[in-house]
N, C-alpha and C positions, 0 to 999 in steps of 0.2 A: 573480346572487349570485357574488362573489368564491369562486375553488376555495380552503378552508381547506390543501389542502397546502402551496400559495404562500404560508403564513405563517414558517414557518421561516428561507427563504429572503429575505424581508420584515424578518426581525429583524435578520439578517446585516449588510443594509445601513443601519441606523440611524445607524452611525457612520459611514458616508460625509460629508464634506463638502462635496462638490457640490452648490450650490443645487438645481442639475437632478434630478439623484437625491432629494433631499431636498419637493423642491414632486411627485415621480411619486409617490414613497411617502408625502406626505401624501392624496395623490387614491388611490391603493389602498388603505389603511386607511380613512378615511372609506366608504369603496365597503361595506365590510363592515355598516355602520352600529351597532345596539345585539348585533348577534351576535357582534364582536370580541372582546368580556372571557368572552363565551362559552367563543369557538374555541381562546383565549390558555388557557385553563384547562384544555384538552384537550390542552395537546401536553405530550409527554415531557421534555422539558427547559422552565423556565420561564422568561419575560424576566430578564435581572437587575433591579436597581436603576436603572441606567444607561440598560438599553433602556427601563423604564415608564416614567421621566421623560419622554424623547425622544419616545414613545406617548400621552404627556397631553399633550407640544406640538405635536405631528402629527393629534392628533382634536379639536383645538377647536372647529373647525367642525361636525362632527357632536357633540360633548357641549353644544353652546348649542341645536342643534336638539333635542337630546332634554330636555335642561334644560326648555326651555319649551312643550316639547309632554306635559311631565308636571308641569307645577308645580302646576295647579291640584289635584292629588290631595289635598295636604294639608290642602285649605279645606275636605275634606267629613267631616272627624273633628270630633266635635262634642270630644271629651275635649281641654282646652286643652295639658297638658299634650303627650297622643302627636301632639294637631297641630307642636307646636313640635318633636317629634322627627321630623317628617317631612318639615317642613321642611326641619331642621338634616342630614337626609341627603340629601333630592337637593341641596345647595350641594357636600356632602359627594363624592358621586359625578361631581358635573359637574367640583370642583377638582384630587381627588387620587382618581378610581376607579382609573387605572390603578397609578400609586403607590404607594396602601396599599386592596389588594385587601382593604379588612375591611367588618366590615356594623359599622354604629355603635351599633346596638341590642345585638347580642350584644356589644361592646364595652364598652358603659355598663351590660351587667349581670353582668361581670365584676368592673369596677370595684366595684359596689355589694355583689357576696357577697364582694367580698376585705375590702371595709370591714365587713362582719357578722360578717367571721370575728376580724377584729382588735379590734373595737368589738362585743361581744354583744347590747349594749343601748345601740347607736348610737343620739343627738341629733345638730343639726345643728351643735352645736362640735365635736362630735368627726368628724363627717363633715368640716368644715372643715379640722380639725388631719388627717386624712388624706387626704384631697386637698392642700393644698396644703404643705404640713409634710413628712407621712409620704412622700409620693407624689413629691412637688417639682412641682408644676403652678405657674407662677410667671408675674408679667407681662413680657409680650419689650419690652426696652430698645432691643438695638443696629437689629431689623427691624421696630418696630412700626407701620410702613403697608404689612408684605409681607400682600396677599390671603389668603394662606396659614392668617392670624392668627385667621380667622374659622370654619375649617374643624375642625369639633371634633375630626373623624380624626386630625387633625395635630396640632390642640392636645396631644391626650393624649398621642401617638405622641413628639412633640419636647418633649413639658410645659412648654411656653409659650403664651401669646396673649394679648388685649386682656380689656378687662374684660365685656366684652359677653359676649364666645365661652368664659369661664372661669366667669363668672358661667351662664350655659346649662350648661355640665356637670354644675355642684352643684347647680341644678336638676332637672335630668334624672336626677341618679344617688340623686337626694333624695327622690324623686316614687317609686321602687322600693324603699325603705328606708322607707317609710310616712311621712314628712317633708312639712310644709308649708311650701316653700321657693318664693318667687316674683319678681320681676324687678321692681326700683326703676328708672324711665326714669330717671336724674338727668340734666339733661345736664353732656355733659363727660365723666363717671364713672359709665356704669354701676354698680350693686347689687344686689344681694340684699335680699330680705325675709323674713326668718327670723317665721313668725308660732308660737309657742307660749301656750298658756294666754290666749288673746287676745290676747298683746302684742306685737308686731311689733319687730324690732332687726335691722339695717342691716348687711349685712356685707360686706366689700372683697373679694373675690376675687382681685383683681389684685393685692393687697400682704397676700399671705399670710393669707388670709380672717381678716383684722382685723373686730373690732367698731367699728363708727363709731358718734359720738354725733350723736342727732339733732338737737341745741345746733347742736353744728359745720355740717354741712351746711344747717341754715337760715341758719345766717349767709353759707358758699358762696353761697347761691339768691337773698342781697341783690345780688350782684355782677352778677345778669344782667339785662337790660333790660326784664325784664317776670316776676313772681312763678312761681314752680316750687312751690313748697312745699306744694302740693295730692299732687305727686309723689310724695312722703314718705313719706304716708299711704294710697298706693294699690297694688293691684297693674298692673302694666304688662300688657295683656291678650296673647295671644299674635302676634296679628296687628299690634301696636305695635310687639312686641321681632320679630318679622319685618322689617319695614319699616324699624327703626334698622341689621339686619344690612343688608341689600339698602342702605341709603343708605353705612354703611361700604363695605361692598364696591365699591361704584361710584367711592368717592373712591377708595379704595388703586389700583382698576384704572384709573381715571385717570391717577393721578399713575405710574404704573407703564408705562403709555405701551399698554397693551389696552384700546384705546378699544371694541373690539367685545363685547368681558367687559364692559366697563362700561355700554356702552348696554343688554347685553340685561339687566342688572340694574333699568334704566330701567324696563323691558318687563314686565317680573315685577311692579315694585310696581304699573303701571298694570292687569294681569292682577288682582292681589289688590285695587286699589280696585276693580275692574269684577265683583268677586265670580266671578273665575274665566272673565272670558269676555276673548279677546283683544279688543283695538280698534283701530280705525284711527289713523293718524299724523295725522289731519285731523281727529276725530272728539277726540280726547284734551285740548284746548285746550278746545272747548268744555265740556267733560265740568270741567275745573277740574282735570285728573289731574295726573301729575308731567311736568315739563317734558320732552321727548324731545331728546336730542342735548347736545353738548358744549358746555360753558360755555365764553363766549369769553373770561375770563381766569381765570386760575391764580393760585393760593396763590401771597406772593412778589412781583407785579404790582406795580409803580406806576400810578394812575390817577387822574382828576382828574372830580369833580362840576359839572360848568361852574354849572347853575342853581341848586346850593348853596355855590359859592366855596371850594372846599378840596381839598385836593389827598391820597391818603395812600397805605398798602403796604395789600395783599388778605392780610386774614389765614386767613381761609376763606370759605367760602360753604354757603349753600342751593340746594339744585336749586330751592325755589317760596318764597314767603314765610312764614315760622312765626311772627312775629309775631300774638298776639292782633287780633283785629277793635277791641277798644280802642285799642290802641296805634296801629294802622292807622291809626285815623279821626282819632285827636288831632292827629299832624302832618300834616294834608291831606294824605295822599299818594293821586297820584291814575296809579301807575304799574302793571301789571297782577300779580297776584300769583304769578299762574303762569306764574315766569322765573326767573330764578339771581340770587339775594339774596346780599348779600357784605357782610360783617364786615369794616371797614375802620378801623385806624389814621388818623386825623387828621392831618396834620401840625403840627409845633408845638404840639400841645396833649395833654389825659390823656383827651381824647374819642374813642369808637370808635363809628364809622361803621355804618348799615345803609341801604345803596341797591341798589336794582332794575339790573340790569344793563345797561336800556335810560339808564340816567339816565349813566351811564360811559363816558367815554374813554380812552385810552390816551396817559400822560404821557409826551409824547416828548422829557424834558429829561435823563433818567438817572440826575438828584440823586438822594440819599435822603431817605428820611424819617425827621424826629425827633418817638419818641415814648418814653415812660417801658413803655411794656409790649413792644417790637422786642426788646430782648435776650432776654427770656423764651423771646419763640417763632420767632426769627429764627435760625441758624448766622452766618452772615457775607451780605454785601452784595457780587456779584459780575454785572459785565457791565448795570450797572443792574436789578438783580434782587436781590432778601431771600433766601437759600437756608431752605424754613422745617426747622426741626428735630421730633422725635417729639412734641415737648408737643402736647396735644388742645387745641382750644377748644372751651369750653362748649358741649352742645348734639351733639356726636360724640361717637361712640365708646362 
């Protein structure tokens, strides 16, 4: 065990630039393991802002160990609800514990007696109209693939994030306000499902907890490749709206270039299909679990279908295949399901693409591709590369 008085001393040199100093003082904090936020909270003077950051980028390797040597805790709350709060706090802990030393429960039940006190006889518009109104909780524009976006500490702390991680607050702070408020999978766009007096009504979280009609959105669920609108009318169960967070997280930390945050999010969903038991890297293929490891291409990509003649840009992808077993079986595809499925522009045409990763190569001409949907979710075309912009495609986020 690391001597706690060597901590002080420890903070001193965070601002050092030296690689050398900076990889010694990653292996002496790690050394300390889960007692670090302990010791940190015993000394007389505390980190600043500046040093936790530096202390959340120095203990990754130990908060991916404790991350997943505690995950399975939340799977044994039967309450679906405090499951999803348990969840949403170790992401919490493992993202920004040193950062914003707060506990997310006392957190979300501040939130909720500030809204009782303002709202006496708070409903869920008026929990809406404060949270996102009163409060300014709002969706992030210029960072919305920063990891961060998902982590509700932060969400609340900075009042921004995705619709996923905004839509889980009003949730969560809905659930303590006596409210029956529960999580629409749409894809694409996240929801809410506001149920009262029976009747269920849709609400946006991300764009100022708007009412949406459910007109509108079944017309959205014609645009995707295979029918949603069972979606609508359900609630998303807890261990779903888990699984969409862990699949966001894995892209953001992908595309963020922390390939090791993203695998071990891999590691997690395969823990929660396996009902809380870890599995082997060998064992998880068979099993049908989620694919383990880095997709070999990226959002952006040019690439070419040789045995289906067409060439186009990667607009996103699947870690395994989410197509229905109908859809599956109609076009004979006989490529395995559990691999990295990719939403592909076409070229030359208004058609987008869904091929297995094994079925792809890598177009080594540079060209681009012309399609009528590239401006939407493209920025510019650089270095033979689409640079993609914030837009979600259906099915994220």
């Amino acid at each position: 065990m690391p001597d706690p008085k060597q901590l002080p001393h420890l903070l001193k040199l965070l601002d050092d630039d030296s690689e050398v100093v900076q990889r010694e003082l990653a292996r002496e904090l790690n050394a300390y393991g889960a007692s670090l936020k302990t010791e940190l909270a015993r000394l007389s003077v505390s980190p600043n802002q500046n040093q936790r950051k530096k202390l959340q980028e120095l203990t990754q390797e130990e908060s991916r160990r404790w991350l997943k040597n505690h995950w399975s805790q939340w799977m044994l709350e039967l309450n679906e609800v405090l499951a999803l709060e348990k969840a949403m706090a170790l992401l919490c802990e493992f993202q920004t514990g040193f950062i914003y030393p707060a506990d997310l429960s006392l957190m979300l039940d501040d939130l909720a007696s500030d809204a009782k006190e303002k709202y006496p006889h708070i409903d869920a518009r008026e929990l809406a109209q404060y949270l996102f109104k009163d409060l300014g909780l709002k969706g992030a524009q210029s960072d919305y693939n920063n990891p961060l976006n998902s982590d509700l500490i932060y969400v609340v702390k900075e009042k921004r994030g995705i619709p996923l991680s905004l839509s889980c607050v009003y949730i969560l702070v809905g659930a303590r306000l006596g409210l029956h408020i529960e999580g629409c999978n749409f894809p694409g766009h996240f929801l809410a499902r506001v149920v009262e007096n029976n009747e269920a009504t849709l609400v946006d979280c991300f764009n100022g907890g708007a009412v949406v009609d459910h007109k509108v959105v079944a017309q959205m669920s014609e645009q995707t490749p295979w029918s949603i609108q069972h979606l609508i009318h359900h609630a998303a169960p807890t261990r779903a709206i888990v699984a969409r967070v862990l699949g966001n997280l894995n892209k953001a930390f992908h595309e963020a270039g922390a390939q090791d945050n993203a695998d071990l999010m891999l590691e997690l969903g395969e823990i929660m299909e396996n009902d809380g038991q870890e599995i082997s890297p060998e064992s998880s293929l068979d099993h049908g679990l989620l694919f383990k490891g880095q997709p070999r291409f990226r959002t952006g990509e040019i690439v070419i279908a040789p045995k289906l003649g067409w060439r186009g840009v990667i607009v996103d992808f699947d870690l395994s295949c989410k197509a229905p077993d109908a859809w599956y079986m109609a076009h004979g595809i006989d490529a395995r399901k559990n691999q990295p499925w990719y939403h592909i522009f076409i070229n030359n045409s208004q058609q987008v693409g869904y091929a297995a990763e094994e079925s792809l190569i890598t177009d080594p001409s540079n060209e681009k591709v012309f399609h009528p949907l590239v401006p939407h979710f493209f920025e510019q075309f650089k270095d033979g590369r689409f640079i993609r912009n914030h837009r979600t495609w259906p099915g994220t986020l």
